[in-house]
C-alpha positions in Angstrom: -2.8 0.8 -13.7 -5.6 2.3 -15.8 -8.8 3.3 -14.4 -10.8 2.4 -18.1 -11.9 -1.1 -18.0 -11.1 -1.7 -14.1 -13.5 -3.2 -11.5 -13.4 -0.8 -8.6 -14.7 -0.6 -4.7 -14.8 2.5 -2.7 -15.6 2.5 0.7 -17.9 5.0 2.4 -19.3 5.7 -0.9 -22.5 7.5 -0.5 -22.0 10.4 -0.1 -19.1 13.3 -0.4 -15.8 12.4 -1.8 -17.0 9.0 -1.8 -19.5 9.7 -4.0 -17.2 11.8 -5.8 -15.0 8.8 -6.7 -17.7 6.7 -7.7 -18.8 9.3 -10.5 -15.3 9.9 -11.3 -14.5 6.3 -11.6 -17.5 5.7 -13.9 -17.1 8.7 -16.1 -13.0 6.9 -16.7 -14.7 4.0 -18.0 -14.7 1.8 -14.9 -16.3 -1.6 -16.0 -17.9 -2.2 -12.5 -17.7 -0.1 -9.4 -18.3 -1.2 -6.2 -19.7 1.2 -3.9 -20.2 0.2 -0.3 -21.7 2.0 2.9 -22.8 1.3 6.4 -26.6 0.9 5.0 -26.2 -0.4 1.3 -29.6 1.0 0.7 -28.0 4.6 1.0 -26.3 3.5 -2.6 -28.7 4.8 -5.2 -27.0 5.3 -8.4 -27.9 2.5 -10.6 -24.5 2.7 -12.3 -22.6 0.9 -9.3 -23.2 -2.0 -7.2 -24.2 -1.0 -3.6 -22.4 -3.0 -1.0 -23.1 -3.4 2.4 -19.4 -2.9 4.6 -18.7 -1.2 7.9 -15.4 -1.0 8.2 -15.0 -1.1 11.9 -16.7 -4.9 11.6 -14.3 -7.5 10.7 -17.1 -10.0 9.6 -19.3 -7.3 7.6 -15.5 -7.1 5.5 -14.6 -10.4 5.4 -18.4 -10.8 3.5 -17.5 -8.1 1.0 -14.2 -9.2 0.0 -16.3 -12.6 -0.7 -19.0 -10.9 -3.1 -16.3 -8.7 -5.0 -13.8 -10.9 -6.0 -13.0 -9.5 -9.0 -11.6 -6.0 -7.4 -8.3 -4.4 -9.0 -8.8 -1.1 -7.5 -9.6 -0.5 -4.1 -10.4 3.1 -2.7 -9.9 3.4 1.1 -12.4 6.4 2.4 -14.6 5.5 4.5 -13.2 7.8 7.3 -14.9 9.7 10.5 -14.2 12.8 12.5 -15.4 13.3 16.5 -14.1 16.9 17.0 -12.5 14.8 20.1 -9.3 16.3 22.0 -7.0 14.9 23.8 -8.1 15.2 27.4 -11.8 14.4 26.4 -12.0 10.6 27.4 -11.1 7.4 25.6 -14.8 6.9 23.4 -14.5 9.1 20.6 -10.5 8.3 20.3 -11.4 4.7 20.1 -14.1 5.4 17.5 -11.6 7.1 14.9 -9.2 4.7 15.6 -11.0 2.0 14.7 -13.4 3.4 11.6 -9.9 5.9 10.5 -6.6 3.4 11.1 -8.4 0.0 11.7 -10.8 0.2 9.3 -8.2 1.2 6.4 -5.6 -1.4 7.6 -8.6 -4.4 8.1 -10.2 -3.5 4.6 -6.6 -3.5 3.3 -5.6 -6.6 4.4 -8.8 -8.8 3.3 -8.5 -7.4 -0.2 -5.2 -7.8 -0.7 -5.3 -11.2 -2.1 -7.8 -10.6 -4.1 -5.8 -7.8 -5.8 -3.2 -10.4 -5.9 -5.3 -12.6 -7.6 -6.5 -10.1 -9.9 -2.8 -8.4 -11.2 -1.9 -6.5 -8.6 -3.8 -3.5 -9.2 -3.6 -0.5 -6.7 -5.0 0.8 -3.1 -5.5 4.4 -2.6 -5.9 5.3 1.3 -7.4 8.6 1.8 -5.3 10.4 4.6 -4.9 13.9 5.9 -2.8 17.4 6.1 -3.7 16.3 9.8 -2.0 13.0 9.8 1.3 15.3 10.2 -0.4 18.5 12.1 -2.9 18.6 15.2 -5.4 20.9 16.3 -7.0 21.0 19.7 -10.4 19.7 17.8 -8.6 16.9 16.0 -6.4 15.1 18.4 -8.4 11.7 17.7 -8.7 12.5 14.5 -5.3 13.5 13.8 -3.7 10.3 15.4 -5.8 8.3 13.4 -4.6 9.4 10.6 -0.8 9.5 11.3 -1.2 6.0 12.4 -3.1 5.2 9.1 -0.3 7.3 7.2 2.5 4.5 8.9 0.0 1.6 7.9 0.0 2.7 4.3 3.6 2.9 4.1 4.2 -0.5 5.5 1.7 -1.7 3.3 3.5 0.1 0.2 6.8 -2.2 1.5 4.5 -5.4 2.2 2.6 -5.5 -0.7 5.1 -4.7 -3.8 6.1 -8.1 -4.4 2.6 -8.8 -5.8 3.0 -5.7 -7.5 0.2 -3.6 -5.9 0.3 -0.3 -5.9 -0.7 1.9 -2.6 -1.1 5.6 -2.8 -1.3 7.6 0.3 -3.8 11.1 -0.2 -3.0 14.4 2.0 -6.1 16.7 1.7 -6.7 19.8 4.0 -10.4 20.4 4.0 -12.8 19.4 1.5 -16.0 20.8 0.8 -18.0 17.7 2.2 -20.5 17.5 5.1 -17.5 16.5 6.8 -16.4 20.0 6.8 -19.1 21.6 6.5 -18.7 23.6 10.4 -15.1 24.6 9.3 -15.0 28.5 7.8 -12.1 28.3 5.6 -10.2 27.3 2.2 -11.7 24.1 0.8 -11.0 22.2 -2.2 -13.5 20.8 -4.5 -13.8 16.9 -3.7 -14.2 16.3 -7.7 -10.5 18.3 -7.9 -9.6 16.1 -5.3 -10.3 13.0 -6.8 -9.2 13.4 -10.5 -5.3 13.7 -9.2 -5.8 10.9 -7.0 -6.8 8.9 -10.0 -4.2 10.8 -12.2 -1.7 9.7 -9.8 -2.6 6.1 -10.0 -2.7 5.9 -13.3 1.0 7.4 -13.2 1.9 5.2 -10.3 2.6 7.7 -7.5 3.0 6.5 -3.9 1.5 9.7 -2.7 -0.8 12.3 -3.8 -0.6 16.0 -2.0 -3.9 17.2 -3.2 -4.2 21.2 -2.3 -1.6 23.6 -0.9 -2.2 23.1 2.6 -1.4 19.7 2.4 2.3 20.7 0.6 2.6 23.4 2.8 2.4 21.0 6.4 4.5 18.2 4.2 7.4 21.4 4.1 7.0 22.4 7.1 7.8 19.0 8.8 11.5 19.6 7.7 12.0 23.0 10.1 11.7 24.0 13.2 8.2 22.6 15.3 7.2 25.7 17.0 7.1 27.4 13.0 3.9 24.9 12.4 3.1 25.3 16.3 3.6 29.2 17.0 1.6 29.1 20.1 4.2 27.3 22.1 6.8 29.5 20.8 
């Protein structure tokens, strides 16, 4: 699809690469771009509409699908990280579940008829190096995101009959406040987002965005204990 004339809603929009994809969006010639948060009021750039969606609320979703029902392009972002492990206790791993797998999968569903309606159009889900790789500080975090990685490819399968499109995005870190406690490589989130929208303009199912992200994808194919060397 192309990203010049399209309507457009991006979830957790406010601020970091959610912001990022709003500008982006806009500056490809994106005839209306919805940009929802928690706290609509949080949305100030008088270029988009502000939208009022929490992801983890199946009511607060069902209500924006009903105000923008003219979406062809919808941007799955709207993401959270705990720092949880694995032995810390059920809360946080419930809370990225839901906001990080839920979220995607219940936003995903209630729009999908509207892109239906609407062409077909596209879904982008932003996932994660770390939906195939786990640190001790991302256990939650990391399931989340291999479980949204599996609902992305059913939803690739479920949805092509009404010809939508659904790109899956691997990222390692980007510099966001989301990573802002981690010393290491980043990538730009404006770098980020142009492939992604590069990639669905040239109808790619996934989008590896930086070279940790290829380098995890490779490593899959070998040996565990090379992406795991402390248990070697």
């Amino acid at each position: 699809m192309k990203i010049n004339g399209s309507v457009a809603l991006v979830t957790g929009a406010n601020r970091g690469l959610g912001k990022a994809f709003t500008e982006e969006l806009l500056a490809r010639g994106a005839s209306k771009v919805y940009a929802t948060a928690r706290v609509a009021a949080s949305i100030t750039d008088p270029r988009v509409v502000p939208l009022q969606l929490d992801v983890t609320d199946p009511a607060s979703v069902a209500a924006a699908a009903k105000q923008a029902g003219d979406v062809q392009l919808l941007i799955n972002n709207a993401g959270i990280a705990t720092g949880a492990g694995i032995l810390d206790g059920d809360e946080a791993l419930r809370r990225e579940m839901d906001t990080n797998y839920f979220g995607t999968v219940r936003v995903a569903r209630e729009f999908a008829p509207i892109l239906a309606a609407n062409g077909g159009g596209a879904i982008v889900n932003v996932l994660s190096a770390l939906s195939w790789f786990s640190l001790p500080t991302t256990a939650g975090y990391s399931a989340s995101k291999s479980a949204a990685w599996a609902a992305t490819n059913a939803l690739r399968l479920a949805l092509h009959d009404q010809g939508t499109l659904v790109t899956g995005v691997h990222i390692g870190y980007i510099d966001t406040d989301m990573a802002a406690h981690v010393d290491g490589p980043k990538v730009a989130p404006e770098h980020v987002v142009a492939q992604v929208l590069d990639g669905v303009e040239e109808g790619l199912p996934e989008v590896l965005a930086d070279d940790v992200s290829r380098q995890v994808k490779s490593g899959l194919s070998g040996d565990l204990r090379n992406l795991y060397p402390a248990i070697a």
